[in-house]
N, C-alpha and C positions, 0 to 999 in steps of 0.2 A: 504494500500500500504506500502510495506517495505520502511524503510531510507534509506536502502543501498543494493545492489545487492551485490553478493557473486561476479560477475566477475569484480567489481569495484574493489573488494578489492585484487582481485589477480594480476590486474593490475597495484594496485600501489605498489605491493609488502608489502601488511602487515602482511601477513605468512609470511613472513621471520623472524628468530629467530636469537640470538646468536651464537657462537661456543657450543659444549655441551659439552665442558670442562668449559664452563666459567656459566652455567644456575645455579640458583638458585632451588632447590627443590622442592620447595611450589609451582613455577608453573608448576610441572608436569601437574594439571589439565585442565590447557590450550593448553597443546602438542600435536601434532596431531602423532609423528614422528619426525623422524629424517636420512635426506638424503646427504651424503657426510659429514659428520660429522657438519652437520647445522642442529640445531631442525627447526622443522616447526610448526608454530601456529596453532592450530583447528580454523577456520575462524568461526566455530559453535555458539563458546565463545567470537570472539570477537564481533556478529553481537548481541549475548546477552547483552554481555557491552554495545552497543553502545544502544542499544533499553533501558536499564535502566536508563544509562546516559542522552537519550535524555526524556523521560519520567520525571525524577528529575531536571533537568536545564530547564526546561519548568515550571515547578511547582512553583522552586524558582525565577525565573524572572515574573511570573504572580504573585506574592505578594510584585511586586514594591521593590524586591530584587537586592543585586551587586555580581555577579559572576567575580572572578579575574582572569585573565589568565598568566600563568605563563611560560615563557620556554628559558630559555637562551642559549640554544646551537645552535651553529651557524646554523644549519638547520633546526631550528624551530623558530628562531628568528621574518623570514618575515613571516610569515604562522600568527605568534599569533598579532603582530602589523595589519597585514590587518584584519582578522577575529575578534577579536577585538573589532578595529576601526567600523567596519564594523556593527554589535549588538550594538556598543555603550557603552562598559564596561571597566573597565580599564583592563592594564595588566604591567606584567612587560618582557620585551625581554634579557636585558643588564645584569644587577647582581641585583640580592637580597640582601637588605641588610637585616646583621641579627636583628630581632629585627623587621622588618617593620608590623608586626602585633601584638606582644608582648608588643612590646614597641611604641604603635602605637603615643602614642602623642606627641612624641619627631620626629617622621619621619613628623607629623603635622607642627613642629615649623620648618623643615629644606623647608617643601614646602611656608612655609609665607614666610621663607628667600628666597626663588626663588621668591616670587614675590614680595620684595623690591629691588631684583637686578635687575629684569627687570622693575620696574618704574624707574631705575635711567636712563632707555632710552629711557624714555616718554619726551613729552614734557613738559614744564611746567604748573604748574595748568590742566595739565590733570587727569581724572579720569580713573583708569583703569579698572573698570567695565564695561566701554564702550568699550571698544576695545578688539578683540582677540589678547591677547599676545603672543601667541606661533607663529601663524602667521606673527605678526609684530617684533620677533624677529629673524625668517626666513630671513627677510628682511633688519638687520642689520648685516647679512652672506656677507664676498666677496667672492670671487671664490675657496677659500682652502679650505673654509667651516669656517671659524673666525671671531671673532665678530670684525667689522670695525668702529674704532671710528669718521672714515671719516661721516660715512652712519648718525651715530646719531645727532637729530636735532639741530639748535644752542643754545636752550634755556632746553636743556637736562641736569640732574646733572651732567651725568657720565663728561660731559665735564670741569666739576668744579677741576677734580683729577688728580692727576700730572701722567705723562705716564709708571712710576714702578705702584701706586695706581691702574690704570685704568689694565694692563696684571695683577694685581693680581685679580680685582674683575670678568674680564673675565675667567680666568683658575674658579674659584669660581662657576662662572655662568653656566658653561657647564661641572661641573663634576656634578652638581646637576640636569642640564635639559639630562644628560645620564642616571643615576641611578633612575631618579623618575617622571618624565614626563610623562610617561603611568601612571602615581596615583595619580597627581597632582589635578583631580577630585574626587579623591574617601574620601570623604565626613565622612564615616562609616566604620567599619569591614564587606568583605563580607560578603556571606554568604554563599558562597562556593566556589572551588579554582581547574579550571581546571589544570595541571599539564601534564607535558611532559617529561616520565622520571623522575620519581620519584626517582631512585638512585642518581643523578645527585644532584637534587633538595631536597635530605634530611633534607636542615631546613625548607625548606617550610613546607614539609608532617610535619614534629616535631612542628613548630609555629600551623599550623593547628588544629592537634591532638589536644595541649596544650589549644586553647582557644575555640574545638567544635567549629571548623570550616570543615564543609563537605569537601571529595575533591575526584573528577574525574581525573585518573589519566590514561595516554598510557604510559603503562607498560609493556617491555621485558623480555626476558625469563631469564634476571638476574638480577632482581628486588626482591623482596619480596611484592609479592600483598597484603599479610596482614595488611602492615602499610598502605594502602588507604582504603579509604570507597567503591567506585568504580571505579575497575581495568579494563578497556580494554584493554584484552590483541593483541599484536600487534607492528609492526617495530616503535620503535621509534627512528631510524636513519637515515631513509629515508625520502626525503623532500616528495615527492607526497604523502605516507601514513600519514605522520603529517599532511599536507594540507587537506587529505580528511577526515581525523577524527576531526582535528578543524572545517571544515566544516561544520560535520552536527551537531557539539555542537552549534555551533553559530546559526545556524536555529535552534535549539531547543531554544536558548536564544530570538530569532528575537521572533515564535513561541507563546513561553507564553507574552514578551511584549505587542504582539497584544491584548492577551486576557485581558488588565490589564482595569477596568474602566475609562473613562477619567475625572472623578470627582476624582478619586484616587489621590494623591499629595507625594510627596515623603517624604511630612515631615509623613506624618501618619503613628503610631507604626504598628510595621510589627513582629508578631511571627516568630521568628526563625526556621525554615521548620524542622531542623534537627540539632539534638545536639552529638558530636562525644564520642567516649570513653574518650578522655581526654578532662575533664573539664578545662577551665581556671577560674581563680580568681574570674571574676564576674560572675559569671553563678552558678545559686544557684540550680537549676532544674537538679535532676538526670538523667543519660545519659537513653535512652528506652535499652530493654535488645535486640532486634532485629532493626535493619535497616529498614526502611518501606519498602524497593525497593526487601531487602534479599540480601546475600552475596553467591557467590562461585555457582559452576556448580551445586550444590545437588540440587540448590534450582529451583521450578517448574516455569519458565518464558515462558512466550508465542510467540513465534517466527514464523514469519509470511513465508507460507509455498513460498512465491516467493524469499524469502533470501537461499533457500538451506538446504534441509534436510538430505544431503547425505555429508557426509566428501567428500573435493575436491580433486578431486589427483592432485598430484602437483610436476611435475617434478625437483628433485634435480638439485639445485643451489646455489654455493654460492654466500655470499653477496658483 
């Protein structure tokens, strides 16, 4: 059975391309046309994408792997938080910092500091292993959405610091639970890094590249598909086609979890599924001279004849 029906995808508008003043050249081979001066995506190639993608994010989450979701522009913000949440993996929504995979143990040392400013609103002699913190700091929110020194209990530190100390450790508190809360679990360097708009997102793709970290990427027709490893091409400005392409990654991730053994444990060494063109520092193991999956339309992928064998026609529209 197909992942995806060709009339899902025209529904949610993911042939829809850029202006074709504004495309990038490299994706000619995703093009289907171009009507009212709007390229249109071959739906052929992106049900390709989607079939390889889900294929490799299945593969890498059955070896007790972390796939990162990545997408911070405002219409793909809720899509990557729910889906997700939803697999169970981190992500990031808000901003990337640079550095958060290069320099990963310094973004380590800023997530401890998140969680010495949230025991300063424990109570005392509590352990905060026991408790869900994000939660219990939900709960020292008043109605603006701000941290209320009312809310915290009476035998809390925070209540020890004088009322300038306490609005500086709260501005503290919530510029680091915006920036890094979706990673606040991630333990490791993924091990590959869905992406949303990869123009947008060019130091991810670059931190990536740099330390041979894989990455899936919904990519428009003014991108350059060569800086990712797998491009599906496809609207990445629209919310329902963002939705329906993290969709069915996140079922590939759900997918290969099922298949993981439950003696498996996550401390256990886990080969690296895929190593990218650009090595980082620690990676001693030369990059393979092909992709396992293959790259680009030349290459012969198998596509299951209920997704659409025929180019769709598709009434000009613009976006």
């Amino acid at each position: 059975m197909a992942i995806v029906q060709v009339k899902d995808l025209i529904e949610a508008g993911v042939h829809f391309g850029h202006r074709a003043s504004r495309w990038d050249p490299k994706m000619r081979p995703y093009i289907y046309g171009k009507r009212n001066l709007i390229h249109i995506i071959d739906l052929r190639e992106t049900v390709r994408g989607l079939l390889r993608a889900h294929r490799f994010l299945a593969k890498v989450a059955s070896g007790n792997s972390l796939v990162l979701f990545v997408g911070t522009k405002r219409q793909a913000k809720e899509a990557i938080e729910r889906e997700a949440g939803r697999c169970g993996m981190p992500f990031v929504s808000e901003r990337w910092l640079g550095g958060t995979l290069t320099n990963y143990r310094t973004i380590r040392d800023r997530l401890k500091r998140l969680q010495e400013l949230e025991t300063m609103w424990l109570p005392a002699n509590e352990n905060p292993a026991k408790i869900d913190l994000p939660g219990y700091m939900r709960g020292m929110l008043n109605e603006s959405g701000k941290l209320d020194l009312n809310k915290a209990p009476e035998t809390a530190a925070i209540r020890g610091y004088s009322k300038k100390m306490v609005a500086t450790l709260s501005r503290e508190l919530s510029k680091i639970q915006r920036n890094l809360s979706g990673i606040r679990d991630m333990t490791r360097l993924p091990d590959a890094i869905v992406v949303v708009d990869p123009k947008r997102e060019h130091i991810v793709v670059k931190e990536a590249k740099r330390m041979g970290v894989a990455t899936v990427a919904l990519i428009d027709t003014d991108s350059d598909p060569d800086e990712v490893d797998l491009p599906i091409p496809g609207n990445d400005d629209s919310i329902r086609s963002i939705e329906l392409v993290l969709t069915k990654l996140a079922d590939a991730v759900l997918e290969g979890k099922a298949a993981v053994p439950p003696e498996q444990t996550s401390n256990a060494p886990r080969p690296r599924p895929y190593q990218g063109s650009g090595q980082g520092s620690g990676t001693n193991s030369p990059a393979p001279t092909t992709a396992p999956w293959g790259r680009g339309p030349a290459q012969p992928v198998a596509v299951d004849e209920t997704a659409g064998s025929e180019k769709p026609g598709v009434a000009g529209a613009a976006r």
